[in-house]
C-alpha positions as CSV (number, residue, x, y, z in Angstrom):
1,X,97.8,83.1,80.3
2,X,94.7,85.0,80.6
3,X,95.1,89.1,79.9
4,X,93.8,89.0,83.9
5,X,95.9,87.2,85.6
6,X,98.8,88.7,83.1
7,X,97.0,92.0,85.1
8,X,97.2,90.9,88.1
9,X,100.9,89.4,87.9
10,X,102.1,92.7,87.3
11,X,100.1,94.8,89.4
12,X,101.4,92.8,92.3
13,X,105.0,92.5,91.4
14,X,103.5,88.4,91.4
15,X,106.3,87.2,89.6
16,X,110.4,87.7,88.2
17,X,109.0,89.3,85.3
18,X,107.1,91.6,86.6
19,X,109.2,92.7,88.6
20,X,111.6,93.3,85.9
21,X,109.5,95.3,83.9
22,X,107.7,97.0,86.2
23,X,111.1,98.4,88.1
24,X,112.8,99.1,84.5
25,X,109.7,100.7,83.6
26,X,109.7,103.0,87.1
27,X,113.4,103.8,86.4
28,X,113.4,104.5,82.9
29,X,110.4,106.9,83.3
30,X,112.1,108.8,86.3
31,X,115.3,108.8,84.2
32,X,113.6,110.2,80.9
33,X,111.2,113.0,82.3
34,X,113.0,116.4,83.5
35,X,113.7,116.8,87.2
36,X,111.4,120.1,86.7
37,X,108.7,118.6,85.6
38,X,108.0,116.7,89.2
39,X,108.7,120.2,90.8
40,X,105.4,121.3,89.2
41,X,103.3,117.9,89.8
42,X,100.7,118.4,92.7
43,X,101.8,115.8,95.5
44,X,100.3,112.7,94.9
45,X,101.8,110.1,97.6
46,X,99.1,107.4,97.8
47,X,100.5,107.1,101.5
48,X,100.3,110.8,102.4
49,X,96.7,111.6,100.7
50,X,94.5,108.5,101.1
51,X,95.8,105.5,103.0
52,X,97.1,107.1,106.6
53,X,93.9,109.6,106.4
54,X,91.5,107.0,105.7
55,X,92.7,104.8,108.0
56,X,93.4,107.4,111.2
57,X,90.8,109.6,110.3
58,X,92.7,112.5,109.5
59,X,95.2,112.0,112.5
60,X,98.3,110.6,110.9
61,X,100.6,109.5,113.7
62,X,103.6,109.5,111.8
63,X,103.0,113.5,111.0
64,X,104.8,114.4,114.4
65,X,107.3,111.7,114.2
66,X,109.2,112.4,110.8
67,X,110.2,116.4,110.7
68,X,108.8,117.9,108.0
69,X,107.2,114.8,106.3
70,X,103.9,112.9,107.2
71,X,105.7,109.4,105.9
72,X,109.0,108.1,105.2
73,X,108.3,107.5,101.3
74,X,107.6,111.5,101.1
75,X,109.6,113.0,98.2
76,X,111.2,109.5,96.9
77,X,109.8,110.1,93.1
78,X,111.3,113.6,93.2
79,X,114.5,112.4,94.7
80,X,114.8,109.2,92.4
81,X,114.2,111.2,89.3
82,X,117.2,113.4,90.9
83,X,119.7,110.5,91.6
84,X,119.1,109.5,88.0
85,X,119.7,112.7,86.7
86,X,122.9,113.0,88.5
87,X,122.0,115.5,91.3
88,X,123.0,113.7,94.2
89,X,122.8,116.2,96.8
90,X,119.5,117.3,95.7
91,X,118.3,113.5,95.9
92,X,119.1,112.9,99.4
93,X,117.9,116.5,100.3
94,X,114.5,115.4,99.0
95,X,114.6,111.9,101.0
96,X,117.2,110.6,103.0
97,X,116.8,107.6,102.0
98,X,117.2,107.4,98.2
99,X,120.5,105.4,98.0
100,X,118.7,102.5,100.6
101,X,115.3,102.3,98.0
102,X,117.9,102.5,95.1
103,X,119.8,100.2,96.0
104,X,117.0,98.0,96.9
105,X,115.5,98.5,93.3
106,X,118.8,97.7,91.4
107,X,119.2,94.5,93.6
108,X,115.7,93.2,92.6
109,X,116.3,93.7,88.8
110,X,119.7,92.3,88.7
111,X,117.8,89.3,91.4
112,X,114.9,88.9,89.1
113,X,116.9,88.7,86.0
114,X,119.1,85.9,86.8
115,X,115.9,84.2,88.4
116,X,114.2,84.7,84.4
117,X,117.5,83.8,82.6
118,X,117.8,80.2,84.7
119,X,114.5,79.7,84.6
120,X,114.8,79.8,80.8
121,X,117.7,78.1,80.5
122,X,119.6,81.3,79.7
123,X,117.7,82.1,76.8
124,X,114.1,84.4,76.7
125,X,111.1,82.8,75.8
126,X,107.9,84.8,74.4
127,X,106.4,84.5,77.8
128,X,109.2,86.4,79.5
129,X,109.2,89.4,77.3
């Protein structure tokens, strides 16, 4: 497979793999880097800053429907890296719904997984690593 369309594949989540590396990547990043160190990180939600401004024009219509929050991803990286550090409270406090995208995350690894492993015949080739 060309190193482009290998890219591409996991860019887009295109495939079991990626998905399995890309989500184990997400997690194990959130899981390895202090809760403290998002506290200090400048808010970057791609939603938030580019996407809903560029498209409305700087007049979000979701800023007056979610209290306190322009979009309903706002605050999931802090409150993921909480959930896997244990702080549960402080997880849902930071976005309500953490367990739902958690969950959701957890179901596509262990989905993915078994998609690889019968794909291979229950055993990993070089191309699924």
């Amino acid at each position: 497979m060309k190193r482009q369309n290998i890219f591409l594949e996991f860019l887009g989540f295109g495939s079991p793999r990626a998905v399995v590396v890309n989500f184990s990547m997400i997690l194990l990043t959130l899981a390895i880097i202090p809760t403290a160190f998002w506290d200090r990180s400048p808010d970057l939600c791609i939603w938030h800053r580019f996407i809903l401004p560029l498209v409305f024009r700087h007049h979000c219509p979701t800023s007056e429907i979610f209290a306190g929050c322009h979009v309903p991803s706002c605050g999931l990286t802090h409150a993921l890296s909480q959930l896997l550090h244990g702080d549960f409270v402080s997880a849902f406090d930071y976005n309500k719904l953490v367990f739902i995208v958690f969950g959701l995350i957890v179901f596509l690894l262990v989905w993915n997984t078994i998609k690889l492993i019968k794909n291979n015949n229950g055993r990993f080739s070089r191309t699924c690593v």
